[in-house]
ROPA-385491 format. One line per 2 residues: number of its first residue (from 1); for each residue x, y, z of C-alpha. Coordinates in pm, whole numbers. Example, Ala and Ser with C-alpha at 12.3 -4.5 7.8 and 13.67 -1.06 7.14 Angstrom:
1 = 1230 -450 780 ~ 1367 -106 714
//
This chain:
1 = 7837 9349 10182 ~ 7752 9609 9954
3 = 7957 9683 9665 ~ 8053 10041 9785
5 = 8124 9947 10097 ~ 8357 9670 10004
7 = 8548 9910 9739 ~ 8613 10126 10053
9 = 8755 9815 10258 ~ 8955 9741 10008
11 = 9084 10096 9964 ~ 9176 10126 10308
13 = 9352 9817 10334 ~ 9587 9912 10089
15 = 9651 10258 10277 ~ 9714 10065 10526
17 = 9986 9857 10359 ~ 10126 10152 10210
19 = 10112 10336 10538 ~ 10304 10056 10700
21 = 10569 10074 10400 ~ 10616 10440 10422
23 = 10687 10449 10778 ~ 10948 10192 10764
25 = 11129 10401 10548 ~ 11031 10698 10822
27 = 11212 10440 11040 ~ 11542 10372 10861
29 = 11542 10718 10775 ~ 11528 10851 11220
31 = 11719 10549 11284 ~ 11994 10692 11043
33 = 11980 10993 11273 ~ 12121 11264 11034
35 = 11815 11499 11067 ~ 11409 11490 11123
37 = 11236 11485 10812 ~ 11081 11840 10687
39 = 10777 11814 10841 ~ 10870 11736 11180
41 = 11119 12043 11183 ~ 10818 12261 11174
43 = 10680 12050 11454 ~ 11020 12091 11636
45 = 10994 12463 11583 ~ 10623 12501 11675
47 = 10667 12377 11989 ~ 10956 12593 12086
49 = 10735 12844 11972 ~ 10443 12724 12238
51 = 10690 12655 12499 ~ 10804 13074 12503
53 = 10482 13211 12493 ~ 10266 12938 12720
55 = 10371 12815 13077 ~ 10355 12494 12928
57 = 10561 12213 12797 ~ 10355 11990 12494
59 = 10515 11713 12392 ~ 10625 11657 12019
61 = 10366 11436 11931 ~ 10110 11622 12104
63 = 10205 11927 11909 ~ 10254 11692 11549
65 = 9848 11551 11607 ~ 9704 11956 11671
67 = 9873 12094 11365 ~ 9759 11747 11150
69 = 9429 11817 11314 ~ 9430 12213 11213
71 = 9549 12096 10859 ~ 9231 11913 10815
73 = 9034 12169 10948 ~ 9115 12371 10658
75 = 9090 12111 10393 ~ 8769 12053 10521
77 = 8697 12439 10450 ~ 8919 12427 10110
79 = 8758 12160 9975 ~ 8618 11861 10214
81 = 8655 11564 9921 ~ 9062 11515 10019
83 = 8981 11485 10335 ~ 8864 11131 10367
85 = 8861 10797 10634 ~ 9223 10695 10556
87 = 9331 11108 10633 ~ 9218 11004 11019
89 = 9368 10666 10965 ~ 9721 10772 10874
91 = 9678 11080 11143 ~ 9639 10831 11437
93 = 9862 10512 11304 ~ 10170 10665 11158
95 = 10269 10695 11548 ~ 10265 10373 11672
97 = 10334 10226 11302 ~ 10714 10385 11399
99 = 10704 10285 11717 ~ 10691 9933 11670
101 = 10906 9964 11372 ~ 11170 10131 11585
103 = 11171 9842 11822 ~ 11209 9564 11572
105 = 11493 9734 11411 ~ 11640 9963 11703
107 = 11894 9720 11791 ~ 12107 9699 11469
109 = 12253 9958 11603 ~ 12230 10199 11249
111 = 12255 10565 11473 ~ 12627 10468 11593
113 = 12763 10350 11256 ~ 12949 10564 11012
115 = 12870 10804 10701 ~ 12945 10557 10466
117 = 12658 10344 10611 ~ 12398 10574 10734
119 = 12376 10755 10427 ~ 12260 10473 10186
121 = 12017 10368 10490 ~ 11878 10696 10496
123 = 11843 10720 10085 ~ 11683 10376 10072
125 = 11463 10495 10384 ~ 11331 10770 10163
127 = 11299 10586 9875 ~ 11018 10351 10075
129 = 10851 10605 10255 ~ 10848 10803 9924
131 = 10736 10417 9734 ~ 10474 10364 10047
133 = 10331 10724 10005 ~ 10221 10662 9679
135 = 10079 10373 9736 ~ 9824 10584 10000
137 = 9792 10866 9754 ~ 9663 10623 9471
139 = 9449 10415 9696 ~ 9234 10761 9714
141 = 9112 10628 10067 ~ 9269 10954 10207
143 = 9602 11082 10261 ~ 9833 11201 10550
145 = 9758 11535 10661 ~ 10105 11675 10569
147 = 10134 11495 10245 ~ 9753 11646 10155
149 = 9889 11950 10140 ~ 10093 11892 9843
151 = 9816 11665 9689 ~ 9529 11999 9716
153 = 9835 12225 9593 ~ 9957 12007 9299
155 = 9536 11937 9218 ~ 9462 12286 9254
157 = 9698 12469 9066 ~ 9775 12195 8821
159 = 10149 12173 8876 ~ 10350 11837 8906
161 = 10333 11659 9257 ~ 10708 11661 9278
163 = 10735 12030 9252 ~ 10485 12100 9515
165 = 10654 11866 9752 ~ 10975 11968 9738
167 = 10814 12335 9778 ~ 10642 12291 10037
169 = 10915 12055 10217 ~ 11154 12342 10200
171 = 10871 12565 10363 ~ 10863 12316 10625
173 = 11215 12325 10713 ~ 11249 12707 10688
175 = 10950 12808 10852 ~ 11049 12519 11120
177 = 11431 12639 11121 ~ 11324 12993 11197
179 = 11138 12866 11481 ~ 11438 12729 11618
181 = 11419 12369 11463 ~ 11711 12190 11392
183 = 11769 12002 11087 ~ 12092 11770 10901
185 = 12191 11672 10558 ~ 11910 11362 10584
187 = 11634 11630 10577 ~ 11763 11815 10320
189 = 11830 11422 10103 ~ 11460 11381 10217
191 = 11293 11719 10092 ~ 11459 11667 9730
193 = 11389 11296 9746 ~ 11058 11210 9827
195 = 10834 11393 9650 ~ 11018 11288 9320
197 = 11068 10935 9349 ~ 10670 10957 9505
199 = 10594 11080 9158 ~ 10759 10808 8945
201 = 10617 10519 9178 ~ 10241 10642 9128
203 = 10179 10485 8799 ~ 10292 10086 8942
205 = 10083 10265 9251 ~ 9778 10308 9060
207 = 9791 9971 8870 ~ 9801 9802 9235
209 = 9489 9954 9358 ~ 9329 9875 9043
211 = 9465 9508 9023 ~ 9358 9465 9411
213 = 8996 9630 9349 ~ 8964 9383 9038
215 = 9063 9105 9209 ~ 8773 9156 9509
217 = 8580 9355 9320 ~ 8584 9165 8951
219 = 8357 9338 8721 ~ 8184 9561 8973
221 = 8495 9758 9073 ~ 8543 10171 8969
223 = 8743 10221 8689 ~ 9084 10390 8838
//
């Protein structure tokens, strides 16, 4: 196999890991049930929005894959190089990543138990999607469509990645809000969280890659 080729298999297996650690912590953090996370408030909102002024009735996910699909459109207009093999990857697993996730763990019963035990689930939830996002961010194999945004924006305009997520997370939740989302105290723990503790995991996040692509790679692999 080609050197290129095997850089890029490498790369996207460790999106892959990362993707499967962030959505655990997407997991804990539902599971806790105190509130969707930013993003999916504007999803909740959008399709309130579709359901008033269409005669019909999408379903959540089918209205989270359009606008993921409509973000890449104009990434691919902005500037095509973000948008990359592991975008589509994380587009079409993150789904059924949950899914599974929320069967495994679904029966430890976390959305009946009390404050004092959801919360620290739902911090150490976003602490692993936030630790697993980084970890697809650094292997620069492509990026979730929602979390691209604040990747162009920080790139862009030069400004930290923490800023721009929490930015753009509170955009999420107000734009989704006036919609007619709903949202709870975990969304508003996860749009000051994430993007923050994202940021201070990238460096260990950038010496994995590396370390992985030496390992396969040994002397041929791209400096990172």
């Amino acid at each position: 196999m080609k050197t290129k080729a095997k850089e890029t298999l490498i790369r996207l297996l460790v999106l892959l890991g990362g993707l499967i650690i962030a959505h655990l912590g997407v997991t804990l953090f539902l599971l806790a049930d105190l509130g969707s996370d930013p993003f999916n408030v504007l999803i909740q909102g959008l399709r309130l929005l579709v359901m008033k002024i269409a005669p019909v009735t999408p379903t959540h996910g089918t209205v989270h894959m359009v606008i993921c699909f409509l973000i890449i459109l104009i990434l691919l207009i902005v500037d095509r190089k973000y948008v990359k093999i592991g975008t589509v990857v994380c587009m079409f697993c993150g789904g059924p990543i949950i899914d599974f996730f929320s069967w495994l763990l679904g029966g430890l019963g976390i959305g009946t138990a009390g404050l004092p035990v959801k919360i620290p689930i739902l911090v150490l939830g976003c602490a692993i999607l936030a630790f697993g996002m980084s970890i697809v961010i650094r292997s620069e194999a492509g990026t979730g469509p929602n979390d691209l945004v604040a990747v162009v924006i920080s790139d862009k305009l030069k400004i930290r990645f923490s800023i721009v997520r929490i930015v753009t997370d509170v955009l999420f939740v107000l734009a989704g809000y006036l919609l007619g989302g709903r949202f709870g105290v975990g969304t508003v723990i996860c749009a000051f969280l994430v993007g923050p503790v994202a940021e201070f995991c990238m460096p260990f996040s950038s010496s994995l890659v590396n370390t992985c692509l030496r390992r396969f790679l040994g002397n041929e692999a791209s400096p990172g």
